[in-house]
C-alpha positions in Angstrom: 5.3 2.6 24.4 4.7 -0.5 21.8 7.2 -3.3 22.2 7.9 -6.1 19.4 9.5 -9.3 21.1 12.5 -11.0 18.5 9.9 -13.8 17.5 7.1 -11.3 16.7 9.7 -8.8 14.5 11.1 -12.1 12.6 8.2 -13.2 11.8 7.1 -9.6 10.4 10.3 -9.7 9.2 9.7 -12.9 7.0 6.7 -11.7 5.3 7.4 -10.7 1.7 7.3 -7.0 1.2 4.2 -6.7 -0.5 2.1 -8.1 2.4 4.0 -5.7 4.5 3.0 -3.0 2.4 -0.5 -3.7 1.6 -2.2 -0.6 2.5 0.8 1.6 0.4 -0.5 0.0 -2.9 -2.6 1.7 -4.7 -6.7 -0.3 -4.7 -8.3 -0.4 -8.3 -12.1 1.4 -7.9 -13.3 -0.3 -11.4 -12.5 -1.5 -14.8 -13.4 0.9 -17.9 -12.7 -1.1 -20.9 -10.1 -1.7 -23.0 -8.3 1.1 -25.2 -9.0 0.3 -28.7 -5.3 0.8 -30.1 -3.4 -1.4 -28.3 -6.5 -3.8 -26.3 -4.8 -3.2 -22.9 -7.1 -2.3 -20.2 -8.1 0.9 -18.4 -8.6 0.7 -14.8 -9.6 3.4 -12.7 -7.3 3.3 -9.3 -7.6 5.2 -6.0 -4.4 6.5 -5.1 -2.6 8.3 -2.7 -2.8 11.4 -4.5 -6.7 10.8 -5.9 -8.1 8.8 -8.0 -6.4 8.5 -11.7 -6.7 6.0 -14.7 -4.0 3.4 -15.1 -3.2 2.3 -19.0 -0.1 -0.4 -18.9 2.7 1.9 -17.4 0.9 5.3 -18.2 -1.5 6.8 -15.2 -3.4 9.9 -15.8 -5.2 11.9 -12.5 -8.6 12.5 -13.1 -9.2 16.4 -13.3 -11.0 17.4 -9.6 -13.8 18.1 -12.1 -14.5 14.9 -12.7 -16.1 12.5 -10.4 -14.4 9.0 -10.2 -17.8 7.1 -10.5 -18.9 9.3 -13.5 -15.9 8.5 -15.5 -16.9 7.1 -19.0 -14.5 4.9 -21.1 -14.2 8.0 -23.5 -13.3 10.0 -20.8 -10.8 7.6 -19.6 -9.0 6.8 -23.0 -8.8 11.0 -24.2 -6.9 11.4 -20.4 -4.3 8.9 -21.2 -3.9 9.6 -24.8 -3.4 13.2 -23.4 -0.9 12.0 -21.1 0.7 10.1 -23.3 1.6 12.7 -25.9 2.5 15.0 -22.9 5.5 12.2 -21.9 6.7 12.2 -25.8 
C-alpha cells in the first residue's frame, strides 16, 4: 500500500507532537467576551463533538438548539455558569 522510507518516518518522528496532531486539536470559531467575574475569556470552539464554549478549564456544548454563530455573550456565560455549578 503506502510505504514510509527510515528518513521520511524520523523526520515525522522529530516533529513535536502538537504539529503531529494538528488536526486533533480542537479550532476556536470566535471570541465572545470576557466573563465578568473572573475577566477570563470565552471562546467559542469547534470540536470533535460540536461546537461548545471554553471558559479557562471549563467547556460547555452548545444545546443543538442553539446555532454557533447566534451565540450571544449572555448566552455563553449562563452555559458555563451552568456547567460549572453542575461540576461542584
Amino acid at each position: 500500500m503506502l510505504t514510509v522510507g527510515l528518513d521520511r518516518a524520523l523526520e515525522l518522528l522529530s516533529q513535536p507532537k502538537s504539529a503531529r496532531n494538528a488536526r486533533a486539536v480542537a479550532q476556536p470559531l470566535r471570541e465572545l467576551g470576557v466573563h465578568p467575574a473572573d475577566g477570563k475569556p470565552l471562546v467559542l470552539m469547534s470540536g470533535r463533538y460540536g461546537p461548545y464554549v471554553k471558559h479557562g478549564e471549563t467547556n460547555a456544548t452548545l444545546p443543538r438548539n442553539v446555532k454557533p454563530e447566534a451565540v450571544t455573550l449572555a448566552q455563553a456565560i449562563a452555559l458555563v455558569d451552568e456547567e460549572s455549578r453542575q461540576r461542584s
